[in-house]
C-alpha positions as CSV (number, residue, x, y, z in Angstrom):
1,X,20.7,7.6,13.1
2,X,21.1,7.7,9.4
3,X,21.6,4.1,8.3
4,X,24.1,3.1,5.5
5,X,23.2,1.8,1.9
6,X,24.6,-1.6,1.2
7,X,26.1,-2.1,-2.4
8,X,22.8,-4.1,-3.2
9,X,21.1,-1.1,-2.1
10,X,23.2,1.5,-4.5
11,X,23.0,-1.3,-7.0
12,X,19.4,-1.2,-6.9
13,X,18.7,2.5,-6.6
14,X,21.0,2.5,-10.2
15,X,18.7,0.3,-11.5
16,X,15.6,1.8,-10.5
17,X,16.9,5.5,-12.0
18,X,18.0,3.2,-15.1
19,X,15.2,0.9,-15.9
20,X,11.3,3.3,-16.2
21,X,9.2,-0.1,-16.1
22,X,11.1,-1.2,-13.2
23,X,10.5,2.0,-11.3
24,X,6.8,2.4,-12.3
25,X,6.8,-1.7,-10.4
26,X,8.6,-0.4,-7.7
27,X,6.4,2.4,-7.3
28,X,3.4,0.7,-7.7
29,X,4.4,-1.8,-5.1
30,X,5.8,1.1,-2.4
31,X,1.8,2.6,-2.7
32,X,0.3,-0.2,-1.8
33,X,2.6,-0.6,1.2
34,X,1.8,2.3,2.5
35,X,-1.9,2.3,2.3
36,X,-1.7,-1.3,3.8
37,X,0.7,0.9,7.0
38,X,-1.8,3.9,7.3
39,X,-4.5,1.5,7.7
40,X,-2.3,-0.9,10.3
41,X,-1.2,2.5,11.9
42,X,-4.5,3.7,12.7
43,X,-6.0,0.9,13.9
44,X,-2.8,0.8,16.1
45,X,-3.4,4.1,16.7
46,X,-7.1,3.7,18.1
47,X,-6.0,0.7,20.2
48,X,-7.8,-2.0,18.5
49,X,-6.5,-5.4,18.0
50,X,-6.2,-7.5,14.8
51,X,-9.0,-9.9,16.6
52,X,-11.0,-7.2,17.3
53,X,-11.0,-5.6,13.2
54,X,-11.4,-9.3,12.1
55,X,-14.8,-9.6,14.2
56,X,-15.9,-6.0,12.8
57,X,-14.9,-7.0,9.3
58,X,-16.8,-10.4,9.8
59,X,-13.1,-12.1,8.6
60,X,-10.6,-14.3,10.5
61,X,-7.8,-12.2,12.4
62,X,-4.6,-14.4,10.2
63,X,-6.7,-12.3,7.4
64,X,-6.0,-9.0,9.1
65,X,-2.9,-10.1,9.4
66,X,-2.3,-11.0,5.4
67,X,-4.0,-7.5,4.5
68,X,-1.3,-5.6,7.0
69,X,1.4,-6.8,5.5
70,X,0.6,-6.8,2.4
71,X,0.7,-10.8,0.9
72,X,-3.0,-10.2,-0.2
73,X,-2.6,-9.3,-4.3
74,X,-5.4,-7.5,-5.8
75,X,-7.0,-5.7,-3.3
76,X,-10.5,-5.0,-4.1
77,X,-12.3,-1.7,-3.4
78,X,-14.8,-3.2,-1.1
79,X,-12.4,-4.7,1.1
80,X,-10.7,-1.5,1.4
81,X,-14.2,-0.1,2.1
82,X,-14.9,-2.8,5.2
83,X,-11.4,-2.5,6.6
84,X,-11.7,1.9,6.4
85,X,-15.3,1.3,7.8
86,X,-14.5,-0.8,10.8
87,X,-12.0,1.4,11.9
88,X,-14.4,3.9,11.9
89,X,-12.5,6.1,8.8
90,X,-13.3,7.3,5.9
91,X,-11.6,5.9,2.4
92,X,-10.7,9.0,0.0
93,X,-9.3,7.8,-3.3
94,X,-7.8,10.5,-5.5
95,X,-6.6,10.2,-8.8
96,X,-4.5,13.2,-10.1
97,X,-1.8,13.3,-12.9
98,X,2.2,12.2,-12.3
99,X,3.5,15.8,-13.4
100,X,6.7,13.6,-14.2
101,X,5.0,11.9,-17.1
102,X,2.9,12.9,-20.1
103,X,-0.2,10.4,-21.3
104,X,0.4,8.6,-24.4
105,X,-1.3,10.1,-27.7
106,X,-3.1,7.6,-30.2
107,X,-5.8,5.0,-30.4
108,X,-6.4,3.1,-27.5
């Protein structure tokens, strides 16, 4: 069932469309999310607890829990590289060009 924008919501969405710093944040923000989600989906997925990552990863399981939902800022490539690791993944980073913008030009 399709659920129904609030005014805040429509408010928002205007603002986002509006405002190209706040939607490059908003962006930004919304990829993290969901590399924090596949990672919490798949260990979901393969029927591990957050316990049992935290003892693989050789960190506390309330540390799982901040890298699932996201409160841990700055998430460095290695931990990304434990957490991938000890659910038996594999970490592919890709970085490609956003066809919707075109690179500065000038010194820099």
């Amino acid at each position: 069932m399709p659920t129904r924008k609030t005014a805040f919501m429509k408010w928002v969405g205007r603002k986002i469309v509006s405002d190209a710093e706040l939607k490059r944040m908003v962006e930004e923000n919304l990829a993290e999310m969901r590399l924090e989600q596949e990672l919490a989906t798949l260990r979901e997925k393969l029927g591990i607890t957050q316990r049992e990552l935290a003892t693989r990863m050789g960190v506390t399981q309330p540390a799982v829990a901040k890298l699932e939902s996201g409160r841990i800022k700055n998430l460095e490539l290695r931990t990304l590289c434990r957490w991938t690791t000890a659910l038996g993944g594999q970490l592919e980073i890709t970085v490609r060009a956003d066809r919707r913008r075109r690179p500065r030009t000038g010194a820099g």
